[in-house]
C-alpha positions as CSV (number, residue, x, y, z in Angstrom):
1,X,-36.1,-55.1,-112.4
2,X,-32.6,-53.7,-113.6
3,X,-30.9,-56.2,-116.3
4,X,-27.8,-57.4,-113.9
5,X,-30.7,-58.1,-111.2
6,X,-31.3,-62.1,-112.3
7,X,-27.4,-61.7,-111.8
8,X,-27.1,-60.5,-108.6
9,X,-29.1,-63.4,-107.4
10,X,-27.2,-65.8,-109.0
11,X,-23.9,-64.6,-108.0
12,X,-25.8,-64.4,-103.9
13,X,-27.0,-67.5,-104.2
14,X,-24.2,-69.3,-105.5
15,X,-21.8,-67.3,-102.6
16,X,-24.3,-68.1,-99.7
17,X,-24.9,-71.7,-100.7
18,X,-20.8,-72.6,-101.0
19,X,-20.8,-70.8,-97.1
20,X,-23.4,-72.8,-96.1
21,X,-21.9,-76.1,-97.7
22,X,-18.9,-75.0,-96.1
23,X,-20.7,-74.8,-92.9
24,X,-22.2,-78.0,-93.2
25,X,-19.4,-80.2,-94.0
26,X,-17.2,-78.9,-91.3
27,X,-20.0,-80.3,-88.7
28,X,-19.6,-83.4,-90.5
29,X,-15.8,-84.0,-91.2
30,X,-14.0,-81.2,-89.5
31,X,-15.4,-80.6,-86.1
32,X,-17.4,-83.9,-86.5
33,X,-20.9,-84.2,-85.0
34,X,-19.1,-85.1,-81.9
35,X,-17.8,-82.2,-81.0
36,X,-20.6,-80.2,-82.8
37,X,-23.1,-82.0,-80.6
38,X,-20.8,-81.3,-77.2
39,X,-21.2,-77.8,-78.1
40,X,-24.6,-77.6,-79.0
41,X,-25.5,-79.1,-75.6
42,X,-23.4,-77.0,-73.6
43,X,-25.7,-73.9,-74.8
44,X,-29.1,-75.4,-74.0
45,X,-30.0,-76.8,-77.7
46,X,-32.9,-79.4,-77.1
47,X,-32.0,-82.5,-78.6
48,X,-28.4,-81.8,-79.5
49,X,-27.8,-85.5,-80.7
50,X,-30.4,-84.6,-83.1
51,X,-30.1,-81.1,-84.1
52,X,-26.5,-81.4,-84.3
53,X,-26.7,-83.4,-87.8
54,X,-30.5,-82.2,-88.7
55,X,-28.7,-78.5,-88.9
56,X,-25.5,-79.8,-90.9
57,X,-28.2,-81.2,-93.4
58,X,-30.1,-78.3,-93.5
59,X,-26.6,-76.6,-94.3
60,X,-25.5,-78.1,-97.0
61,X,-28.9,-79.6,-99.3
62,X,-29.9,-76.0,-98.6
63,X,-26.5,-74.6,-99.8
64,X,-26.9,-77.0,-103.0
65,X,-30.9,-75.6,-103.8
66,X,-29.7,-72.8,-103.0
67,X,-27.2,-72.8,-106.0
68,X,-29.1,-74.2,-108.2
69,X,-31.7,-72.1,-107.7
70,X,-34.1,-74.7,-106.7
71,X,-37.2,-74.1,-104.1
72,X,-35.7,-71.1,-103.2
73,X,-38.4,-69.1,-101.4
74,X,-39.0,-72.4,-99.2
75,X,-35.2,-72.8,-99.2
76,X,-34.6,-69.2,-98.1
77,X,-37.3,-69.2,-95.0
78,X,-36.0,-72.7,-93.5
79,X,-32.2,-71.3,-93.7
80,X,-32.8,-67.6,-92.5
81,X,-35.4,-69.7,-89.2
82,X,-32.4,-71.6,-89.0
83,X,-29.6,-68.6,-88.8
84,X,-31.9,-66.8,-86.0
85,X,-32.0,-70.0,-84.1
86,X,-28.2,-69.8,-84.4
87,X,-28.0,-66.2,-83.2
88,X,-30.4,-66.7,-80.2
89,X,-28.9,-69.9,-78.9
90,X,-25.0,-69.1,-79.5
91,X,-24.1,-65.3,-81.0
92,X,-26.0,-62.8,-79.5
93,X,-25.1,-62.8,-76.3
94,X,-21.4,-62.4,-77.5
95,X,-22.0,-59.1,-78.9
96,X,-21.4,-58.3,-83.1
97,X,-18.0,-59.0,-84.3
98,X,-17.7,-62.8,-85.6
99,X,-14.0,-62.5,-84.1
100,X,-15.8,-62.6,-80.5
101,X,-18.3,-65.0,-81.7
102,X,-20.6,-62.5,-82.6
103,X,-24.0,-62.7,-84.9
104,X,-22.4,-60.9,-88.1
105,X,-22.0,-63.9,-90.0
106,X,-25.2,-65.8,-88.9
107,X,-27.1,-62.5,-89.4
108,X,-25.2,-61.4,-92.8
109,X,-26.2,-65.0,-93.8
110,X,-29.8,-64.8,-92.3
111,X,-30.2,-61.6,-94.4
112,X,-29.0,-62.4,-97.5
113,X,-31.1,-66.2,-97.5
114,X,-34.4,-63.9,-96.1
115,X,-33.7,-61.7,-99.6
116,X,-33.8,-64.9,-101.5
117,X,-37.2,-66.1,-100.0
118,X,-38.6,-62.6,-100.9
119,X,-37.2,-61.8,-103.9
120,X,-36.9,-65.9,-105.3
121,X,-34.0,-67.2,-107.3
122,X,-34.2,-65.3,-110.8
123,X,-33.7,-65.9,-114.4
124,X,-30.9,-67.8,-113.8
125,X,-32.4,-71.0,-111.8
126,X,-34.2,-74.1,-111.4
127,X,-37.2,-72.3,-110.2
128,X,-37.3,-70.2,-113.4
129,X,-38.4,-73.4,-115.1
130,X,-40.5,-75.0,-112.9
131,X,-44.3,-74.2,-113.1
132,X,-46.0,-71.4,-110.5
133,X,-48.9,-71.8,-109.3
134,X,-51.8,-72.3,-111.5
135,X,-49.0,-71.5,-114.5
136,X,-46.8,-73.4,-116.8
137,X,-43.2,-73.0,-116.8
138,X,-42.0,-69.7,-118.7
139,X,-39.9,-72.8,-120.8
140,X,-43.0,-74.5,-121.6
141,X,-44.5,-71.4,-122.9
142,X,-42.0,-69.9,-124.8
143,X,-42.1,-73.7,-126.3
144,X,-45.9,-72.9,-127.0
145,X,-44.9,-69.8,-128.5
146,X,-42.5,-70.4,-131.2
């Protein structure tokens, strides 16, 4: 990998997570789950009492791993599932452009989390310290080693 990769992913991560914080909070305290909920059930979503709040959580603890780097492959699946749930149930059918209520932002966001979950968090993360499979932590070995 280039040397201002582990930096590219920080710099994405930290950007996506603060949109999807963002994103969160407003179902929360701006548009409140109220009128999130209303919404949700006037375009079919199953349970919208329930999903309304489930995907503002989802939102914003996956904004926060997301900048910290932590469970980001995990992370990175559950938010892009969640961004193509958002396109098919509210943005495709109303063509590209955000402005219209369009799928750019859902799918820029669904991209750039599905990245993430391919490519993992980097140098510059949580995850970077935490032990892979069958592997200590590069921390604990570079410990070992000196």
């Amino acid at each position: 990998m280039t040397t201002y990769a582990p930096v590219a992913q920080l710099a994405s991560r930290i950007i996506l997570g603060v949109i999807l914080i963002a994103h969160g909070w407003d179902k929360f305290q701006i548009t409140g789950l109220e009128g999130i909920t209303g919404y949700f059930d006037s375009i079919g979503i199953p349970a919208a009492a329930a999903a309304a709040p489930a995907v503002a959580l989802v939102e914003i603890i996956g904004g926060i791993l997301l900048i910290i780097g932590a469970f980001t492959r995990v992370t990175g699946i559950v938010l892009t599932l969640l961004m193509l749930g958002a396109a098919a149930f509210a943005h495709l059918a109303q063509g590209i452009f955000v402005t219209n209520g369009g799928w750019e932002l859902v799918g820029a966001i669904g991209a750039g989390t599905l990245l993430l979950a391919g490519l993992g968090a980097g140098r510059y993360s949580v995850d970077a310290y935490l032990p892979q499979r069958g592997q200590e932590a590069p921390a604990e070995r570079e410990l070992q080693n000196a």
